[in-house]
TORBA-376264 format. One record per residue (C-alpha): x, y, z; residue in three letters. Coordinates in steps of 0.001 Angstrom, whole numbers, plus 500000, padded with zeros to 6 digits. Layout:
REM residues N
XYZAla
...
REM end
This chain:
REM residues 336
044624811153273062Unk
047565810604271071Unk
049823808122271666Unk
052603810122271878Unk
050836812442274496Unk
052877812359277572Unk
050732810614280727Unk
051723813318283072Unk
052478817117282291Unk
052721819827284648Unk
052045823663282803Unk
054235826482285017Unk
053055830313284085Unk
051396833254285515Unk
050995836571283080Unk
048302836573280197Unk
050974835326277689Unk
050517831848279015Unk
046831831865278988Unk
046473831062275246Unk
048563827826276046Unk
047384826553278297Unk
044255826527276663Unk
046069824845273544Unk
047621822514275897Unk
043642821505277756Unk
041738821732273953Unk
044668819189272725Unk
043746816661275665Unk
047407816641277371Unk
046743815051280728Unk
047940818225283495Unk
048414817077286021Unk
049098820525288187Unk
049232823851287179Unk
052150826080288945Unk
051728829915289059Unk
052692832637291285Unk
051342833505294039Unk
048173835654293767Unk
049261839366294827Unk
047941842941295543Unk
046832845054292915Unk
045502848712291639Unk
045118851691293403Unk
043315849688296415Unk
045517846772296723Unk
043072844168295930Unk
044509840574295874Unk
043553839729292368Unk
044875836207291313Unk
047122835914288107Unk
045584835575284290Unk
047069831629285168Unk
045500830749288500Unk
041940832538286547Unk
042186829920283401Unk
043349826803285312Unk
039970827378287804Unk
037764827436284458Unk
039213824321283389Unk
039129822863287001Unk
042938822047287303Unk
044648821700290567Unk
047044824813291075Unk
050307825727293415Unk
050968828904294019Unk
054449828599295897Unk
056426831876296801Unk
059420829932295586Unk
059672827293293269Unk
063109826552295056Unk
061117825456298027Unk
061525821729299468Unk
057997821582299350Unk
057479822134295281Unk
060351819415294866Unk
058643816934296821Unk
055099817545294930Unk
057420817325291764Unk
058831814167292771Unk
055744813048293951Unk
054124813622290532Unk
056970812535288237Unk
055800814210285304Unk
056846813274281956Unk
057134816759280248Unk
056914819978282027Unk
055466823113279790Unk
056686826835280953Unk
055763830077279473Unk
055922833507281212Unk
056540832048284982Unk
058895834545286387Unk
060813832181288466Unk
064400830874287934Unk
064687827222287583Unk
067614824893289317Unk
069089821766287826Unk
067023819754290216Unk
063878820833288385Unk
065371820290284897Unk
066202816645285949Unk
062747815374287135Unk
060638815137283843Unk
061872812124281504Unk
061335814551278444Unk
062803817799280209Unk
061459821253279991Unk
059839823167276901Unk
059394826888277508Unk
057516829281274943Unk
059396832476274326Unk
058495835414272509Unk
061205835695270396Unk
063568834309267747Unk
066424833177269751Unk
069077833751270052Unk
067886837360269608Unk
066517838947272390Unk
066917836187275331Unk
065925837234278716Unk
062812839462280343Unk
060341841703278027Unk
061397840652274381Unk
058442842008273177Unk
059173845312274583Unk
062219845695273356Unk
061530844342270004Unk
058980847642269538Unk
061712849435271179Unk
064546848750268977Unk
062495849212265662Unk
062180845759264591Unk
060096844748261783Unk
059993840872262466Unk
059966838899265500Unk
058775835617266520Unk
058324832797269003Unk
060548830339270104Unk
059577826493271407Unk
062632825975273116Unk
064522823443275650Unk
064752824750279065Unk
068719824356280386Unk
070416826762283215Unk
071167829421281346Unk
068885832313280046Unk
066925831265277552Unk
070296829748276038Unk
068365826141275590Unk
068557824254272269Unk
065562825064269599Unk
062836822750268690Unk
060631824861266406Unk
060492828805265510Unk
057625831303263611Unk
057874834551262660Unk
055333837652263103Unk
055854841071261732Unk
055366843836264358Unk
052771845823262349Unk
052831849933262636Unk
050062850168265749Unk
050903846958267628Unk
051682848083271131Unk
053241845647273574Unk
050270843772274524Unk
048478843632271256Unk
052333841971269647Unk
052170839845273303Unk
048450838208272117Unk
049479837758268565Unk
053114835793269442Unk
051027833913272849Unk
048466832545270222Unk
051056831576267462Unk
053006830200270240Unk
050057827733271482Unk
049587826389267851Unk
053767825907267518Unk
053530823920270662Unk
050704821792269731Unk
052845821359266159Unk
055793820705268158Unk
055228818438270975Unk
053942815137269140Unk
056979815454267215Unk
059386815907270215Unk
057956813613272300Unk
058258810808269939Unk
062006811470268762Unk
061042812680265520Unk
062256816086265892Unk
065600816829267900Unk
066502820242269779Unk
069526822362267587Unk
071934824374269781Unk
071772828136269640Unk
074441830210267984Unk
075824832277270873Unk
077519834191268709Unk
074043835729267254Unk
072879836190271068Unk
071086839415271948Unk
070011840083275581Unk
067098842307276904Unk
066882843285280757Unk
063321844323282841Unk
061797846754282084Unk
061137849235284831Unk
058625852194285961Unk
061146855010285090Unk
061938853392281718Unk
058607855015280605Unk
059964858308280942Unk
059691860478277375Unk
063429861940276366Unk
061986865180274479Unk
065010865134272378Unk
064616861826270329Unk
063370861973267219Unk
059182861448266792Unk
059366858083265584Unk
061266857006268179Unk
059327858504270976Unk
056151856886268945Unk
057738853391269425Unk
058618854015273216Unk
055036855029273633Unk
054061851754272388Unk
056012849376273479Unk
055136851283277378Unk
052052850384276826Unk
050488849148279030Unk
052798848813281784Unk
054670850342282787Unk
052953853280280923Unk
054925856146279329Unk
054974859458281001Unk
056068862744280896Unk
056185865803283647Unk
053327868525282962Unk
053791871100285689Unk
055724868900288119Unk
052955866513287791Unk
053221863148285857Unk
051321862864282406Unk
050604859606281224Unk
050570858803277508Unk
048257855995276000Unk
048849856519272673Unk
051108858931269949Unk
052173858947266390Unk
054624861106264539Unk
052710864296262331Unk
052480863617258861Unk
051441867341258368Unk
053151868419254900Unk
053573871187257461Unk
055926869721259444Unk
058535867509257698Unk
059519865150260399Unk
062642864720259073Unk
063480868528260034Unk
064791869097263052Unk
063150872910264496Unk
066352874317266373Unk
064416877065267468Unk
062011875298269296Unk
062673873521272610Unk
062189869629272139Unk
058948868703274214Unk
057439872201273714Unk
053213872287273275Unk
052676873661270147Unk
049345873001269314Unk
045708871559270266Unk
044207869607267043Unk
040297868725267767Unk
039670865711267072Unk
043310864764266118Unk
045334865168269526Unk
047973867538270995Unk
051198868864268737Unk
054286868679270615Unk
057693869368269358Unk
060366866194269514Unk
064101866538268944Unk
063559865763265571Unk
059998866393263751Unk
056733866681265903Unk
054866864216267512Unk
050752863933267835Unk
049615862937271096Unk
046295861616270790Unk
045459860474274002Unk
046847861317278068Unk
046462861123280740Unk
046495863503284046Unk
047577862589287509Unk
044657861690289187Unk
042445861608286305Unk
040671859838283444Unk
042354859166279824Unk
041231861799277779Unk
041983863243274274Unk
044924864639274382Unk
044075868144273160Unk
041485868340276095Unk
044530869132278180Unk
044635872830276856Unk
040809872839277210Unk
041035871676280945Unk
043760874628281778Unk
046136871553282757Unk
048345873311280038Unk
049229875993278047Unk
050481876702274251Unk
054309876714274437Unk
054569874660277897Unk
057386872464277932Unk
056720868742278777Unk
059456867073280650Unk
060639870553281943Unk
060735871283285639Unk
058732874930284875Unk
056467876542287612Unk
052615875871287061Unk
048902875246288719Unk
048286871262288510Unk
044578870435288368Unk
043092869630291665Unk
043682865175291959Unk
040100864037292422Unk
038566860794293650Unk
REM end
């Protein structure tokens, strides 16, 4: 191992983005002592306990794990103290940290975010990067302080956010670059080579959580917009419209490049969200507030994904049916 290898790291992280480092951190030979994750919880429509992506990767590698409800508890500060680690690694944990924690390992705390910082500190980055448009983003090896994600940088690297990436094909890319940076990174830090550089709070952008009903479809944005909010829904929390007072799930949409239909023109005549069309093999036409959108694939309460223009085959919908609208209707039967 590398002599500048700390003799004692602890890795903190639950989602899927911290699966790929981990596994950097285990292939590099870093010495873990204890893996910290959150508590394994109830999921799907049957409320299975299913542990997290974390708890699944440290078993395969055999490391001990602690799953505390808090990470405030007396409890994780005494195993802390107990372990005095040199460096502790975080990346997608979901719990707030205290000074105390910050003061225990000699070398501090590195977290992995999925951004360029300042830009887009806080929950979901990657989210709101597809959200917003953006063209570039990035990950961020950064020093953990009390603030949110306001910590000094160590190292950055850029990604562009290519024209299909949804949120969890961007979250794989920026987890796997962000493994490598922290393999790059850590040698270098740990043997006062390379030296954290404060954050320009004036530059500071800040994202929030992203919740069920942000996956709601507004009708009256323009196509490409919608397209991006589509994406960046997916997969959780989904993005959904109302068919029929029922809610319609959408897995996947791009704007209609139909000579046909300039998106750029905005149809005043037609009701934003209005069916217009069933395209085998292509999807479902539906009018946006500006230019037309092509579903491609949905799906019903209660049912499978299917191709979009299958609703109008199934009877779910008709021609001329506004999406989002509260209109009268017969909903298909929800099977089991």
């Amino acid at each position: 191992m590398d002599q500048t290898a700390p003799a004692r790291l602890i890795f903190m992280g639950t989602s899927a983005f911290a699966v790929p480092i981990l596994n950097a951190l285990v292939h590099a030979a870093y010495d873990i002592a204890y893996v910290i994750t959150q508590p394994d919880r109830p999921q799907g429509r049957h409320r299975k306990i299913k542990p997290t992506p974390i708890h699944v990767a440290a078993d395969s590698f055999g490391l001990p794990v602690f799953q505390p409800d808090s990470i405030r508890m007396q409890a994780c500060f005494d195993m802390l103290d107990a372990l005095a680690p040199d460096i502790i690694i975080t990346a997608s944990y979901g719990q707030i940290l205290r000074q105390r924690h910050l003061d225990i390992p000699r070398f501090g705390i590195l977290n992995v975010h999925a951004s360029l910082l300042p830009d887009l500190r806080g929950p979901a980055p990657i989210q709101w990067a597809i959200l917003q448009g953006k063209t570039i983003t990035g990950v961020t090896i950064m020093k953990t302080e009390l603030g949110i994600d306001t910590g000094p940088i160590l190292s950055q690297d850029r990604l562009p956010i290519r024209l299909e990436d949804t949120a969890d094909s961007l979250e794989a890319r920026i987890a796997e670059r962000g493994a490598a940076l922290l393999i790059e990174t850590l040698p270098k830090y740990l043997s006062g080579t390379l030296h954290p550089v404060p954050q320009n709070n004036a530059e500071a952008t800040l994202t929030r959580m992203i919740r069920t009903e942000d996956g709601r479809i507004d009708w009256t944005l323009p196509a490409e917009q919608i397209a991006r909010h589509i994406r960046a829904m997916h997969p959780a929390p989904g993005a959904f419209t109302i068919c029929h007072h029922e809610r319609l799930k959408i897995y996947s949409a791009g704007v209609d490049d139909d000579a046909a239909h300039d998106p750029m023109i905005t149809d005043r005549t037609t009701t934003p969200g209005t069916i217009l069309d069933g395209i085998n093999g292509s999807g479902l036409l539906v009018q946006t507030g500006r230019g037309r959108l092509l579903i491609h694939e949905l799906q019903p309460a209660c049912r499978k994904c299917m191709a979009a223009e299958s609703l109008l085959q199934g009877r779910f919908a008709e021609r001329g049916d506004v999406l989002g609208s509260t209109q009268e209707g017969h909903p298909l039967p929800c099977l089991e």
